[in-house]
C-alpha positions in Angstrom: -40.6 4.7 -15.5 -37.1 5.4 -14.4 -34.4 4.2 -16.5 -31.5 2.4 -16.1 -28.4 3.4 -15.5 -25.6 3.8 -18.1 -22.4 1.8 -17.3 -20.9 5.2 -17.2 -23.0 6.4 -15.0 -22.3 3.1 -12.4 -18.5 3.7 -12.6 -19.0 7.3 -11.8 -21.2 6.2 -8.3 -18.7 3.7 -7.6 -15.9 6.2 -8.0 -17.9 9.0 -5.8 -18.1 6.7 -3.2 -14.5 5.6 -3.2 -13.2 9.2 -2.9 -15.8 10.5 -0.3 -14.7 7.0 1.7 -11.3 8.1 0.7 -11.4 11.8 2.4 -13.1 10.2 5.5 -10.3 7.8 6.2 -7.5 10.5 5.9 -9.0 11.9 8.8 -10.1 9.3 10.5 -9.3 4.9 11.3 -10.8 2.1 9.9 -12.6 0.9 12.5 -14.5 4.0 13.3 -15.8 4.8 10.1 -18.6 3.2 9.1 -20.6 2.2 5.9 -24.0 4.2 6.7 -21.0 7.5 7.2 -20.0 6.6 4.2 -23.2 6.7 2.1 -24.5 10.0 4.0 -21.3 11.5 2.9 -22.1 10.3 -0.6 -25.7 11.2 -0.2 -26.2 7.4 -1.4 -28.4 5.4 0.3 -27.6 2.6 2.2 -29.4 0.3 -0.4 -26.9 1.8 -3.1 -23.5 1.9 -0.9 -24.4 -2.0 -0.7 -25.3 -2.3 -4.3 -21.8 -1.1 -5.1 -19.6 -2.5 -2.2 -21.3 -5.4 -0.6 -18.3 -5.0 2.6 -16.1 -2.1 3.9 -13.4 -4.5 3.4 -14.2 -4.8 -0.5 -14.7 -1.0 -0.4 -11.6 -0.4 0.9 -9.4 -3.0 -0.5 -10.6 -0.8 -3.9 -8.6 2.0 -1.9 -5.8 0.4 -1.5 -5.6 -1.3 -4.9 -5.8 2.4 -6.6 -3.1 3.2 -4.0 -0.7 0.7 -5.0 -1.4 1.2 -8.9 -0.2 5.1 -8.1 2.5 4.1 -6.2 3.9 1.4 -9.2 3.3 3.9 -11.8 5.1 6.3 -9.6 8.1 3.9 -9.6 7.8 2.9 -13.5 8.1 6.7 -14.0 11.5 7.3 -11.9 13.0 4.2 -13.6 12.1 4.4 -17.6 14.6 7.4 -17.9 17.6 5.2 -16.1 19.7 3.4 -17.9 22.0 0.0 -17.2 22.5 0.5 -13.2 25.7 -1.4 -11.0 24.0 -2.7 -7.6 25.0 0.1 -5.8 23.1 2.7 -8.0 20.3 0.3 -7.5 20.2 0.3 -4.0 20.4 4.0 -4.1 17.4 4.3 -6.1 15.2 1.6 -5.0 15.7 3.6 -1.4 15.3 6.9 -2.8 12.3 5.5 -3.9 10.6 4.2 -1.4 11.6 7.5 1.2 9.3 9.2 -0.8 6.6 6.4 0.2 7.6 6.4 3.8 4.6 8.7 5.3 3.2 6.6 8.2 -0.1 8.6 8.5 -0.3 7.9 4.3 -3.8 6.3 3.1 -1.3 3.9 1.5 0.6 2.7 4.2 -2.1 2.6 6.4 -4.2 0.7 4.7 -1.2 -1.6 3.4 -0.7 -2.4 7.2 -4.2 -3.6 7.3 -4.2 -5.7 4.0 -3.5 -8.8 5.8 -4.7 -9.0 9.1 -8.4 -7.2 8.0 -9.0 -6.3 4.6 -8.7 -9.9 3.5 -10.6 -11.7 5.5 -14.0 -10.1 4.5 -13.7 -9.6 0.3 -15.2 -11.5 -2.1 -13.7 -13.6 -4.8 -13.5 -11.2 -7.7 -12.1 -8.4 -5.4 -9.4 -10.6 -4.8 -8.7 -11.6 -8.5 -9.2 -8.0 -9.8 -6.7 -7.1 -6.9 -4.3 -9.8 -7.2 -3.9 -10.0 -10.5 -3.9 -6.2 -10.9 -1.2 -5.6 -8.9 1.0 -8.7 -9.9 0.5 -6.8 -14.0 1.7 -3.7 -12.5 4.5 -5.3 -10.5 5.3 -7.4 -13.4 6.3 -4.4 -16.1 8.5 -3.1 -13.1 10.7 -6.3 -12.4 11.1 -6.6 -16.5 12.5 -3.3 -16.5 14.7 -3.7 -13.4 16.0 -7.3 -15.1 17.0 -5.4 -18.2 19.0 -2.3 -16.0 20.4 -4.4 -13.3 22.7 -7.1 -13.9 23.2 -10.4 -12.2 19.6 -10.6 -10.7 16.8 -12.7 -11.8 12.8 -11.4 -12.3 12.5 -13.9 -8.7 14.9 -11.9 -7.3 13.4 -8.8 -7.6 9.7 -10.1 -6.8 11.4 -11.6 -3.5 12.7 -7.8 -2.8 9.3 -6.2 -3.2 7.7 -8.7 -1.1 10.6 -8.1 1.5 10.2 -4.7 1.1 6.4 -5.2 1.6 6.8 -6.9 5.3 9.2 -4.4 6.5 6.8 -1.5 6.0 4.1 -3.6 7.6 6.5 -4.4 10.4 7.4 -0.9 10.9 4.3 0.5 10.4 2.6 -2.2 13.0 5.5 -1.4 15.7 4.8 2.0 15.5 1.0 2.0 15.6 1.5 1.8 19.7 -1.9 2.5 22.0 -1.4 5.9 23.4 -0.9 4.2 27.3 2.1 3.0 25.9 3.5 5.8 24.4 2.7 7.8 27.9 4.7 5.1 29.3 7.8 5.5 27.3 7.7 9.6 28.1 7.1 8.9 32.1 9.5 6.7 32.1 12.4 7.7 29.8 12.8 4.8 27.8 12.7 7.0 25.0 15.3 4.0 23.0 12.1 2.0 22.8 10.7 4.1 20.6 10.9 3.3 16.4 11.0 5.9 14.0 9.2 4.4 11.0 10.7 5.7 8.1 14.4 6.0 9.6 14.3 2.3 10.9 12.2 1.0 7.8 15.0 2.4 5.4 17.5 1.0 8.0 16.0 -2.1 7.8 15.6 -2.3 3.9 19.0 -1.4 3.3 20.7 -4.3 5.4 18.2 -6.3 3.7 19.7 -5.0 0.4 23.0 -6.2 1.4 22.0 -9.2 2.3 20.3 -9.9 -0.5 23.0 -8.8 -2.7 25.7 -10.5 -1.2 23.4 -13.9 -1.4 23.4 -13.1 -5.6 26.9 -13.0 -5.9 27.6 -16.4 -4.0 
């Protein structure tokens, strides 16, 4: 009789699968890969790929949750050594910061620009619970430490800046993500102005936003 398998033993399926659909979409878009090339990559069958991840939206939402976790603890690492910070050392951090994010062709960013539109509409209620509240934990210790280094802004100020943040390297990453017929029209017909820069124009962006939202503070 075979025997069950040890919770262990489940996590470390789950997690095989994750990376191998990990590696595949580095190389590769969403919408080409698909499940069965997943679970030959694996060597799972497609029984067990389903067993584990009932969607490719759940599947990858996982992705992207681990993604984000990196990216806060990333963040959370660059800010524990600072101390008490005016707004302008703020603003030079939080943009250092999140240059070092800005790599369009990044599983993070990628799939972050797909969070909404597709990843959402096809995952299950736990996904979105673990997700959710996942993220909001490891957002939360971040705005506790910003409160307590940055004075004159509120915890709601600084989730309102992430989410800000959030939409702008959506935006970008969406405005950039142009079919290649459009891209061939730009060249042929020298329009090259028309063309966004994604991390140059998403900084750009962020840091009028930063003004904005600093000058809104101090009213």
């Amino acid at each position: 009789m075979r025997r069950a398998m040890t919770d262990v033993a489940k996590a470390e399926k789950a997690k095989l699968i994750l990376n191998v659909a990990y590696d595949l979409y580095k190389n590769s878009t969403f919408e080409d890969i698909k499940m069965i090339d997943i679970a030959k990559a694996a060597n799972v069958s497609k029984g067990t790929m389903f067993f584990y991840y009932s969607t490719k939206e759940i599947l990858f939402m996982e992705i992207l949750f681990l993604e984000y976790e990196k990216r806060f603890k990333g963040f959370e690492e660059l800010l524990l050594p600072l101390g008490k910070m005016t707004y302008e050392e703020f603003k030079v951090f939080f943009l250092q910061e999140m240059a070092g994010i800005l790599d369009e062709k990044s599983v993070f960013i990628r799939l972050s620009a797909i969070k909404s539109t597709i990843l959402e509409r096809n995952i299950d209620y736990e996904t979105t619970v673990k997700v959710s509240l996942g993220m909001f934990t490891s957002l939360e210790r971040i705005v506790r430490l910003l409160v307590e280094r940055v004075a004159g802004f509120t915890e709601d100020d600084f989730y309102e800046l992430f989410q800000a943040q959030h939409a702008i390297i959506v935006g970008f990453k969406n405005v950039v993500s142009m079919p290649e017929a459009m891209s061939q029209v730009i060249i042929d017909q020298k329009i090259e102005r028309y063309r966004v820069e994604f991390k140059s124009h998403a900084l750009i962006a962020m840091e009028y936003y930063l003004e904005g939202w600093n000058d809104r503070q101090r009213k």
